[in-house]
C-alpha positions as CSV (number, residue, x, y, z in Angstrom):
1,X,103.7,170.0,94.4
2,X,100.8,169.9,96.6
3,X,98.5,167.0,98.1
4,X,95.8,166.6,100.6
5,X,97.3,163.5,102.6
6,X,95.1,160.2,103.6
7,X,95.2,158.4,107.0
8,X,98.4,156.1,106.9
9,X,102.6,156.5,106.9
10,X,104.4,159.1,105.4
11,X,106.2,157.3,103.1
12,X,103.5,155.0,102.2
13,X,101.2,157.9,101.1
14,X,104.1,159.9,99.4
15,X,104.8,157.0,97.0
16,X,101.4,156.6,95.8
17,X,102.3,160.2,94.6
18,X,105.9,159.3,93.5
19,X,106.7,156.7,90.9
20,X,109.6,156.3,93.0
21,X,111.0,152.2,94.9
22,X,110.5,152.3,98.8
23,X,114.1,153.1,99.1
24,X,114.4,156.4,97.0
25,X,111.2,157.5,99.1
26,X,112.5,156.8,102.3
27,X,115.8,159.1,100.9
28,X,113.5,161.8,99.7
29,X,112.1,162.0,103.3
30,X,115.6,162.2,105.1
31,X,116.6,164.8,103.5
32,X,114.0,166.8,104.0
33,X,112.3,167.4,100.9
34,X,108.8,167.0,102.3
35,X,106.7,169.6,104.2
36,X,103.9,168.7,106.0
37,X,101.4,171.8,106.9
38,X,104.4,173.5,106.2
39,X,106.8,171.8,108.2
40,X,109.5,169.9,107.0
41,X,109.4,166.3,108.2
42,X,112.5,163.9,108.0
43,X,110.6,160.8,109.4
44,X,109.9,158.0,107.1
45,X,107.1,156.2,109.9
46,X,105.3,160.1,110.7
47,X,101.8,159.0,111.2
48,X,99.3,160.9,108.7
49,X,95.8,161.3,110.8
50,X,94.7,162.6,107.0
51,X,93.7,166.3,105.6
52,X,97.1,167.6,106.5
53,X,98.6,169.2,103.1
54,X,101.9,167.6,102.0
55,X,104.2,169.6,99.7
56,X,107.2,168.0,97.8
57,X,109.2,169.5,95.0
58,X,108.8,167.1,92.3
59,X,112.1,168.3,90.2
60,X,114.1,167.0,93.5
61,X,111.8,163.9,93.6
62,X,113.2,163.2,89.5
63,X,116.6,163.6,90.7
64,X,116.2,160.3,92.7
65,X,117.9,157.8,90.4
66,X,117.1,154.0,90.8
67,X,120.0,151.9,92.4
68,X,121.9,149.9,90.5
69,X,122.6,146.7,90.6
70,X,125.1,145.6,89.1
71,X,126.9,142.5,91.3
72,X,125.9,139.0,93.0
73,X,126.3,137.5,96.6
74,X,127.1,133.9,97.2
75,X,124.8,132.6,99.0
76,X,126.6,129.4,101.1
77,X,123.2,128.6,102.7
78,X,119.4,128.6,102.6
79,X,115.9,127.5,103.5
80,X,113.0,128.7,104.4
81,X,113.6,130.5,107.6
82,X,117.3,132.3,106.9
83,X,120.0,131.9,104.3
84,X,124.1,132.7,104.9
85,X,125.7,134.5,102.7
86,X,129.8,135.6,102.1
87,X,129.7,138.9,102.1
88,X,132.2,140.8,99.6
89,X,134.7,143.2,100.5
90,X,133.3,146.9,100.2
91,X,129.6,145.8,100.3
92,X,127.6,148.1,102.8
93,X,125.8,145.5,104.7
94,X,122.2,148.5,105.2
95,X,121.4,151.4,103.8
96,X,122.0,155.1,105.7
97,X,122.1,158.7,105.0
98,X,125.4,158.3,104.0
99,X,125.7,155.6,101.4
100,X,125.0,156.1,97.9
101,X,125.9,152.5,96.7
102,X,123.5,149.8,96.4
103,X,123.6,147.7,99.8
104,X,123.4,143.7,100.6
105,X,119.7,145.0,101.7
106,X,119.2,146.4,98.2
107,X,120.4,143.8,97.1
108,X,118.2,141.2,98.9
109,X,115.1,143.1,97.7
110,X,116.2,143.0,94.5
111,X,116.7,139.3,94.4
112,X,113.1,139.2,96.1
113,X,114.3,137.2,99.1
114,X,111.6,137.3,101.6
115,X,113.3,139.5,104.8
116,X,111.8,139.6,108.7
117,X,111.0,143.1,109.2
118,X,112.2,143.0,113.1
119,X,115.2,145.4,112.5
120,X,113.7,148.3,111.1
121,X,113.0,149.6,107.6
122,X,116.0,149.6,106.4
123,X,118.2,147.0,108.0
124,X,115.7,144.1,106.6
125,X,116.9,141.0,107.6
126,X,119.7,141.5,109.3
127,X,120.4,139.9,112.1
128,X,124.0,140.8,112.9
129,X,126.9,143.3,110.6
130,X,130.0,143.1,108.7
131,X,131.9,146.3,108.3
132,X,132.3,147.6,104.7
133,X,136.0,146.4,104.1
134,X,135.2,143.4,106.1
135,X,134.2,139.9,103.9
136,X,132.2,136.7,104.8
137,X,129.6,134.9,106.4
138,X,126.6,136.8,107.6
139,X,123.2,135.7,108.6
140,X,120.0,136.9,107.4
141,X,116.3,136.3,108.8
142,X,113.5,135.5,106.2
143,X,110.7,135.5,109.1
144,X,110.3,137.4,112.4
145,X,110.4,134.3,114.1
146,X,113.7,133.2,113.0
147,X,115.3,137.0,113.6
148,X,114.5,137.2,117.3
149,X,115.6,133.5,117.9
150,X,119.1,133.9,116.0
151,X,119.5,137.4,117.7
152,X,118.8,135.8,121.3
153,X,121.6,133.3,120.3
154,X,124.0,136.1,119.8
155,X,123.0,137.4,123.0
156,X,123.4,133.9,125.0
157,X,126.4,133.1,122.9
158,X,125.1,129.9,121.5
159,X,126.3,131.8,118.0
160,X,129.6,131.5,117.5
161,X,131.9,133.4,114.8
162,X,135.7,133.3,113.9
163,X,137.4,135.5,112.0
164,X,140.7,135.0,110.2
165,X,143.3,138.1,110.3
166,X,146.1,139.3,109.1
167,X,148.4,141.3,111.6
168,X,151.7,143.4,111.1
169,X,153.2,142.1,114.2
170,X,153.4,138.3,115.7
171,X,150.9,137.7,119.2
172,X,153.6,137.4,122.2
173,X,150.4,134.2,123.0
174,X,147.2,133.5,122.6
175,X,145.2,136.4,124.6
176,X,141.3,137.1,125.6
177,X,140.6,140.4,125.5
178,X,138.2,141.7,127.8
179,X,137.5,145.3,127.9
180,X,134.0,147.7,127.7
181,X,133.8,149.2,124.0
182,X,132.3,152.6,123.2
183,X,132.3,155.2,120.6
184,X,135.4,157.8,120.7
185,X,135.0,160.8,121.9
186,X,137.9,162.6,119.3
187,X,136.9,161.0,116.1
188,X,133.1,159.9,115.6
189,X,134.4,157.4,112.7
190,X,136.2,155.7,115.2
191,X,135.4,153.2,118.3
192,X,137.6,153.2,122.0
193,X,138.0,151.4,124.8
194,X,135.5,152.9,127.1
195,X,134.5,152.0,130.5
196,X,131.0,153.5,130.2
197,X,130.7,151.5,126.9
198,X,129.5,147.6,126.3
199,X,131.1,145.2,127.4
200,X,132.9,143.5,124.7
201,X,135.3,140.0,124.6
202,X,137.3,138.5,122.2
203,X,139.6,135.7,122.2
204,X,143.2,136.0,119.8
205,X,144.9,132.7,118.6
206,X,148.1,132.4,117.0
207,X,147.9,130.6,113.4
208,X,150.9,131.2,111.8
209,X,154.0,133.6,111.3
210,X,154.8,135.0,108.0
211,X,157.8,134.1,105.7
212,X,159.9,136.6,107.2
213,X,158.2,136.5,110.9
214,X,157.1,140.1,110.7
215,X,153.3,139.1,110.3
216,X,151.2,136.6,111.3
217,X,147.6,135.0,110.8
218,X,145.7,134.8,113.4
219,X,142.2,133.7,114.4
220,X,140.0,135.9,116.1
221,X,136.7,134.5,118.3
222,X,134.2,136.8,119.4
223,X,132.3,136.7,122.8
224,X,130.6,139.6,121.4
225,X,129.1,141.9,118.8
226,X,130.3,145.3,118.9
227,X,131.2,147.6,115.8
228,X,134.9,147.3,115.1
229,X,135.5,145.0,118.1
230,X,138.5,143.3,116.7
231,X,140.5,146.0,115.5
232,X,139.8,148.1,119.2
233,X,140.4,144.9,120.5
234,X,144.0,144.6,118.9
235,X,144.7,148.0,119.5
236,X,144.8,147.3,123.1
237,X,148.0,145.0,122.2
238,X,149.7,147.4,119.9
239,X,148.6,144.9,117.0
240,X,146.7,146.6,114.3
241,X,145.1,144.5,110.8
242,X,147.0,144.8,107.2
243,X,145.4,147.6,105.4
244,X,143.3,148.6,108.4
245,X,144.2,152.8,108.0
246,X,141.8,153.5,110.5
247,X,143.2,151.8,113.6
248,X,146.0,151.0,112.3
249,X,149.1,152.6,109.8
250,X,148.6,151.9,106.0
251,X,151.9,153.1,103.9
252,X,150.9,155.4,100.6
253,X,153.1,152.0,99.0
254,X,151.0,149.2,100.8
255,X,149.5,147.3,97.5
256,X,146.8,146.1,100.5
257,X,143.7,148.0,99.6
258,X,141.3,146.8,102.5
259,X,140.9,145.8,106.0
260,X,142.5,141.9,105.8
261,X,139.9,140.7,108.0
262,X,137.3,137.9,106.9
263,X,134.4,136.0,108.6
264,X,135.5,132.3,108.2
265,X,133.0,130.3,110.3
266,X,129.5,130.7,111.8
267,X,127.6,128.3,113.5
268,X,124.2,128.6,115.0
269,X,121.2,126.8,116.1
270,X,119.0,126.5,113.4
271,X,115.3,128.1,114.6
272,X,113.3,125.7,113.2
273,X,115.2,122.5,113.3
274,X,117.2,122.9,116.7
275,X,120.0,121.2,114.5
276,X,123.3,122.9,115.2
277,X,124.8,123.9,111.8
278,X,128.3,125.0,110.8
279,X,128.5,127.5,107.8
280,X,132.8,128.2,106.2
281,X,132.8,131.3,104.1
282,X,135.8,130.8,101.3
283,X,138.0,133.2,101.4
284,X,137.8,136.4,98.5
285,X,140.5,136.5,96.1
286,X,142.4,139.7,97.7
287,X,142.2,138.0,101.0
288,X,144.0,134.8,99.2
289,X,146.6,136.7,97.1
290,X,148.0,138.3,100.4
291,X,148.3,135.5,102.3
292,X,150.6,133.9,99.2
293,X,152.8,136.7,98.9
294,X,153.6,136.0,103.3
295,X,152.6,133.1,104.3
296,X,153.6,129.6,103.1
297,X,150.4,128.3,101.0
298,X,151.2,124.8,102.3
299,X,151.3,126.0,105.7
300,X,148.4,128.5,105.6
301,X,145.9,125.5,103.9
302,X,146.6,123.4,107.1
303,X,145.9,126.2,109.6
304,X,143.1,127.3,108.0
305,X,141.5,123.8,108.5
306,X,138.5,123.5,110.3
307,X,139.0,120.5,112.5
308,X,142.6,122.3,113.1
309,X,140.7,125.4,114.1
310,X,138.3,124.0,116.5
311,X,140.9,121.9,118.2
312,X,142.9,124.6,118.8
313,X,140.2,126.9,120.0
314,X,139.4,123.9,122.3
315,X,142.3,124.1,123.7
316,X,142.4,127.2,124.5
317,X,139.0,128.5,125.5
């Protein structure tokens, strides 16, 4: 199929030819199913002047199925400027190339949650990412205004988040990490200690051994932002996260079927308010059924406390 373009975006103009959401459009275009003047364009934002002739092959265009669906997000918190939601396990946090599944963007859109547009087409919202396996409390912007304060907070580290963890061997002590992180060089899928790369702190805290001492829960503050920043981190100790197969050693047995790594607390300055506010993300029910099978329940309620958690970070950093 053929069109004489108007003056405006790519993909704005090619779904006023296509009965197709933003989303499938923006697909279409990456992967390259669109010629303009003969030349295949991948960019979603390509400027039109107008009068250049677009093709598209419609039967690929029909292949483009709508996104389902078909699950909820708790949201712990919201107004009008941001809301904070716990993120499930295996949720992609934005869409990309390489994801098929509906995202917590799609996901947003779908629920018709106004979303700051500061990030990029298709990372509306966010302010700051949880990996895939990873569950918890994330942030997300409403307003433009509220994105670029919350993200200068994670630069100025007025944000704070802690992680809860379970590891397959017991901290010798509590331990800051400090050590540049970039992507490795050997595996693309993967992140390394670099000293080119950004620099990148985090603080470990012992919580409490396992039944039979072999594992332990820890808590995990970052100073920093950086993708997989806790599990290079550990690394770096010769600790590695249950169920963590990337960085770490998964047996074909382990009944563990994700990373055990959850975001427990955030706090933050609120944009609007200046009020400082303190969000606890509950833990998923995978998380929960690990931690009975190894930990004492009695035990592992106490150290998970918040007031226990913030004196003991308190005392140490």
């Amino acid at each position: 199929m053929e069109f004489v373009a108007k003056k405006g975006r790519l993909d704005t103009v090619l779904q006023s030819q296509i009965e197709q959401s933003r989303n499938q459009i923006e697909k279409f275009i990456k992967n390259g199913n669109v010629k303009i003047d003969g030349k295949t364009i991948k960019k979603c934002g390509f400027k039109l002047k107008g009068g250049e002739k677009v093709s598209y092959d419609i039967k690929e265009a029909e292949k483009e199925k709508s996104i389902d669906i078909d699950f909820d997000v708790e949201i712990l918190y919201e107004d009008d400027d941001l809301l904070v939601i716990n993120k499930p396990p295996f949720l992609t946090v934005h869409p990309a190339p390489s994801v098929s599944e509906a995202t917590l963007v799609d996901w947003l859109k779908h629920k018709n949650i106004s979303l700051s547009t500061i990030s990029g087409e298709e990372r509306h919202g966010i302010v700051h990412r949880i990996d895939k396996q990873t569950s918890g409390a994330l942030i997300v912007a409403k307003n433009n205004e509220a994105h670029k304060k919350l993200s200068k907070q994670l630069e100025d580290k007025s944000m704070g988040r802690y992680y809860l963890a379970m590891i397959d061997m017991p901290l010798k002590d509590n331990i800051i990490v400090d050590k540049k992180i970039g992507r490795n060089r050997k595996n693309r899928l993967k992140m390394g200690i670099d000293e080119r790369g950004k620099i990148s702190k985090t603080a470990f805290l012992k919580l409490l051994l396992s039944k039979d001492e072999k594992n332990e829960l820890i808590l995990a503050k970052l100073f920093t932002g950086r993708t997989h920043q806790i599990r290079v981190h550990l690394g770096t100790i010769s600790r590695h996260i249950l169920g963590d197969d990337l960085y770490g050693f998964k047996s074909k047995n382990s009944k563990i079927n994700r990373v055990m790594l959850h975001a427990y607390i955030i706090y933050f300055i609120h944009p609007t308010s200046e009020k400082k506010i303190f969000i606890k993300a509950p833990l998923f029910k995978d998380f929960i059924e690990v931690a009975n099978e190894k930990f004492d329940k009695e035990k592992f309620d106490e150290k998970i406390d918040i007031e226990y958690i913030f004196n003991t970070i308190d005392n140490f950093c």
